[in-house]
N, C-alpha and C positions, 0 to 999 in steps of 0.2 A: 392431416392434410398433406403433409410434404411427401409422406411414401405413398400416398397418392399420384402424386405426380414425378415421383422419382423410382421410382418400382413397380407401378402398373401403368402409367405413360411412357416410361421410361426417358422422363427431361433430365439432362445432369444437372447434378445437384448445385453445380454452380451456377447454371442459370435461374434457376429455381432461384436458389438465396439472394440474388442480386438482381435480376429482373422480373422472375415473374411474382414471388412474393408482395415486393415493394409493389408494383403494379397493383395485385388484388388490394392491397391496404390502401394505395391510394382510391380506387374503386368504392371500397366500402365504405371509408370515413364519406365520399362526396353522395353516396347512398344513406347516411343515416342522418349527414345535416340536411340534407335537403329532405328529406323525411323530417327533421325538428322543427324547419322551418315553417313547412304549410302546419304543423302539426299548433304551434303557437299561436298561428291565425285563427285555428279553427277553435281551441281553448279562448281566445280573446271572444272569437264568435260563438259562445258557451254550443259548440256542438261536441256533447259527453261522448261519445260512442266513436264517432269519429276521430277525436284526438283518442281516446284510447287504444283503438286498433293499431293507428300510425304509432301511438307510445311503445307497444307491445314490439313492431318489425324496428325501429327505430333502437330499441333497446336489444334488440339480437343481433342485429350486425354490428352493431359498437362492439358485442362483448367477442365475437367472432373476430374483428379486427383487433381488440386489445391482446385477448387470447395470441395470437400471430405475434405481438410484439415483444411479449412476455418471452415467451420461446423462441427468441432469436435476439436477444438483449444485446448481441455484439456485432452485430448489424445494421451499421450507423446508415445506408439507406434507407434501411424504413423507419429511420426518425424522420428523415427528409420525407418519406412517403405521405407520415401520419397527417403532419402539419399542414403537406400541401393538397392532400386532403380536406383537410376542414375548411381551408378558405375557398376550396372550388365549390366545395358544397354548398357554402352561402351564398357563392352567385349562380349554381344551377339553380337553389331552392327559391333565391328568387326572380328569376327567368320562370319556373315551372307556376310559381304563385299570380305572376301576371298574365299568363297564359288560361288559367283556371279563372282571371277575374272575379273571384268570390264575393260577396256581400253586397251591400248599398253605401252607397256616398252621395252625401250634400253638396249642391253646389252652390254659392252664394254671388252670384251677379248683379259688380253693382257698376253703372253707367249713366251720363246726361242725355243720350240721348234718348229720342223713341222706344220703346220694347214692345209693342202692339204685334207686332212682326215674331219677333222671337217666342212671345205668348199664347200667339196660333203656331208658332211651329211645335212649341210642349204640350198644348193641348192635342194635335194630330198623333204624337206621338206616346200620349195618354202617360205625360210627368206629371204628377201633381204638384203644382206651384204656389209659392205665394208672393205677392207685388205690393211692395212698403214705399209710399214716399217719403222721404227722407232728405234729409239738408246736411250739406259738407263744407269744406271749405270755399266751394269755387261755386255755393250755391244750389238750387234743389238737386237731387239725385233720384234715381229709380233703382231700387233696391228689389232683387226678384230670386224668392229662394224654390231651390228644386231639391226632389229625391227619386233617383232613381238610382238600378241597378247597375254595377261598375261596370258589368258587360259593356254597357252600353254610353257611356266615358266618353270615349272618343270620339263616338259619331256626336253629339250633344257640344262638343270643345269646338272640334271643327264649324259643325254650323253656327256657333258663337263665334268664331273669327271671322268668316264670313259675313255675315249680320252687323255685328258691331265690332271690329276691329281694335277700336280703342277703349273697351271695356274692360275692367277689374274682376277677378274673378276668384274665390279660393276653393279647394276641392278637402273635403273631409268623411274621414267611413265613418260610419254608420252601422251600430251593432243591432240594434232593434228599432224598426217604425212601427206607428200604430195606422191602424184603415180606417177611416171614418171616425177618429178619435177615437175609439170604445176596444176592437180588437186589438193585441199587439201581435204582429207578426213579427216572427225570426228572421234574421237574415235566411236566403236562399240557401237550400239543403244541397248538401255537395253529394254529388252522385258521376259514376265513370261515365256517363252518357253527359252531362256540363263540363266535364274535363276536355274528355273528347271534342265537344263544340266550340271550348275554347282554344285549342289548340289548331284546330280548322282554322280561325279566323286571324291566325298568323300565315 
């Protein structure tokens, strides 16, 4: 790669060694964590095919950027490069993972007041719910669990603070629901066309 760039670009070699090198390494480490990153999700969300692919580009550019470090070992830049690399890759990988909103999560909302309101808002919006009454310390509660897609998170938060402002709420993923009890459905298939969608909606 370097007489690449230093005899058919014709870069001197001392920029090369000391900025553009360092630059590609630190490129490629924030290219293959964030590649590891979504790659985990989707291993957690047993999607086989999918984390293998990403396993396969994820493991090429690691060996392309170690390769790079080997062969310049006295080139205390891109020790600095490698390092700071990996940590940008954790937060591109996940900026790029919320963007993508993959899978389903639970929400469990618990509140005193009313929820008659919020139960026609899941129902219009076709959440499947369930509503427990329940007893707490300060007396009965309304206990109201949901599942739906994390796409769809946000918009479902917001019109819970609206609604009920002083309600309790936790949020947890969800690796497989079943439909009607009987089938189980996988989390949602990731495909570049939900990527894309997700990324629109920033």
């Amino acid at each position: 790669m370097e007489s690449f760039f230093t005899e058919t670009l014709g870069v001197p070699e001392q920029v090369f060694s000391y900025l553009l090198l360092p630059l590609l390494i630190f490129l490629a480490r924030i290219g293959d964590v964030s590649i590891n990153t979504i790659r985990i999700i989707y291993v957690l969300g047993g999607r086989k095919w999918t984390a293998t692919v990403l396993g396969f580009f994820e493991s090429f550019i690691w060996l392309m950027a170690i390769r790079q470090i080997f062969e310049h070992l006295d080139n205390w830049i891109c020790y600095v490069a490698y390092p700071a690399g990996f940590a940008s890759g954790i937060f591109v990988g996940m900026i790029i993972e919320e963007h993508i909103a993959y899978g389903k999560v639970i929400v469990r909302i618990i509140t005193r007041k009313d929820v008659h309101e919020l139960l026609a808002y899941l129902s219009k919006m076709n959440f499947r719910y369930t509503r427990v009454s329940a007893e707490g310390p300060s007396g009965e509660e309304n206990l109201v669990f949901t599942v739906l897609e994390r796409e769809n998170l946000d918009e479902l938060l917001f019109t819970l603070k609206d609604m009920l402002p002083s309600a309790f709420y936790t949020v947890e993923k969800v690796n497989r629901a079943a439909e009607s009890g009987t089938v189980v459905e996988e989390t949602t298939r990731w495909s570049i066309a939900s990527w894309l969608k997700g990324t629109r909606r920033q």
